[in-house]
N, C-alpha and C positions, 0 to 999 in steps of 0.2 A: 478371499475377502471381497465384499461387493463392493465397488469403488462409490460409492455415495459420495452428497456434497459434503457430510462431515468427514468424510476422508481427506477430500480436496482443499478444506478450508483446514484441518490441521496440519496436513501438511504443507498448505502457506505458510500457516503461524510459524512451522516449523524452520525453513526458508527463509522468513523475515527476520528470525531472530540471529541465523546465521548472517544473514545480509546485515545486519547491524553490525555485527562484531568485524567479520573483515572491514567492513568500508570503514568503522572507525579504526584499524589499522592502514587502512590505504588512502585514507586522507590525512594521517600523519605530516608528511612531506611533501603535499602537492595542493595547488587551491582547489577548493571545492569546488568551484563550478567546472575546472577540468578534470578532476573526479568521476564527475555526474558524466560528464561525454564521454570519457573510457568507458563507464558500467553501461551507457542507454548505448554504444554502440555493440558488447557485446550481446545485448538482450537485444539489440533488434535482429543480429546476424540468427543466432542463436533460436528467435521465434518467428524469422523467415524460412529457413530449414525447418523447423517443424511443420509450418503453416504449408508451406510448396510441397515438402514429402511426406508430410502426413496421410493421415488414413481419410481425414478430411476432403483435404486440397487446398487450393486458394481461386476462388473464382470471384474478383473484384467487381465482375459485369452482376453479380446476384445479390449484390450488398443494396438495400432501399440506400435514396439521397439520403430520407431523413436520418437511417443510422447511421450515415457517415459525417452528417453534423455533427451526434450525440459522439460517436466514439473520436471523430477529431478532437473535440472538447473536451471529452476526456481527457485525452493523451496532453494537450496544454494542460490541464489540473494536474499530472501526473507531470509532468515535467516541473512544474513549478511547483511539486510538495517534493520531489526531491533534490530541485537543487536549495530548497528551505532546509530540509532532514540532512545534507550531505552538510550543509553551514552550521548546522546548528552540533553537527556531531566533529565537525571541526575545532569548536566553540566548549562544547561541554562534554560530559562523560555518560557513555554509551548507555549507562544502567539510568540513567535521568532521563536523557534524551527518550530514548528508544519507548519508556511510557507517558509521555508527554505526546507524539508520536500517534499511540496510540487510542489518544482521545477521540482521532478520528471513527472510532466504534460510536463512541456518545454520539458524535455528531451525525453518524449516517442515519442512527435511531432516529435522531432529532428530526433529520432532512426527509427519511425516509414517511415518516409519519406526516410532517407539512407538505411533501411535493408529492408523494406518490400516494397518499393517502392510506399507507399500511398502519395496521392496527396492533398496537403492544399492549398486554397484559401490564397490569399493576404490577407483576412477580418481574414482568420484563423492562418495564422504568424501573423496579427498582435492582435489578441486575446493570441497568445503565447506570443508575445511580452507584453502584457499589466500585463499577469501573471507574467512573470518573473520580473517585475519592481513592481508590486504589493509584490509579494514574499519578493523583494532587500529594499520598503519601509517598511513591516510592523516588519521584522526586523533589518532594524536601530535603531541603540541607540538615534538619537535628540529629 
């Protein structure tokens, strides 16, 4: 099997959605934002060993400034949408949470087309469209 992006991006989904179900068992009995520091520190051990033994490598001296703004930046967005995602799954139950969560699809569409200038098909808003009502019904309370 060719590893394409759609390999790679279903088995995120695939990942995220077990990531949902532990963490809301292992934030049962502990607050979330020390939660969040047990998971981000075994993901960093975890994608340091990758990154050093990989097939890659790690060479920090070849990284431009400018992407180490972008991906700094990142990683504060990503720290602060999960210690939101580990509160909010503290707070409520996983099957709400977790597509709530997932609006962030709507949103990249959204951001994707204002900041980076990408272009979506009518079929493709209305597949954002259908997430984010998909999203709005699976967490309803009726």
């Amino acid at each position: 099997m060719q590893m394409t992006w759609l390999f790679w991006a279903l088995a995120s989904a695939g990942f995220a959605a077990i990531t949902a179900i532990l963490a809301k068992l292992g934030v049962a009995d502990v607050p979330a934002d020390s939660a969040t520091l047990v998971r981000t520190v075994v993901i960093l051990v975890l994608v340091a060993l990758i990154a050093v033994l990989g097939r890659e490598g790690f060479s920090p001296g070849k990284i431009p400034a400018r992407s180490y703004v972008f991906l700094i930046l990142s990683g504060l967005a990503t720290g602060a949408s999960w210690l939101c995602y580990f509160r909010a799954l503290q707070l409520g139950d996983a099957a709400k949470v977790a597509p709530i969560d997932k609006l962030s699809v709507v949103l990249v569409a959204v951001f994707a087309a204002v900041f980076l200038g990408e272009h979506l098909s009518l079929p493709n808003w209305m597949g954002v469209g259908l997430i984010a009502l998909g999203a709005g019904l699976l967490a309803w309370r009726g």
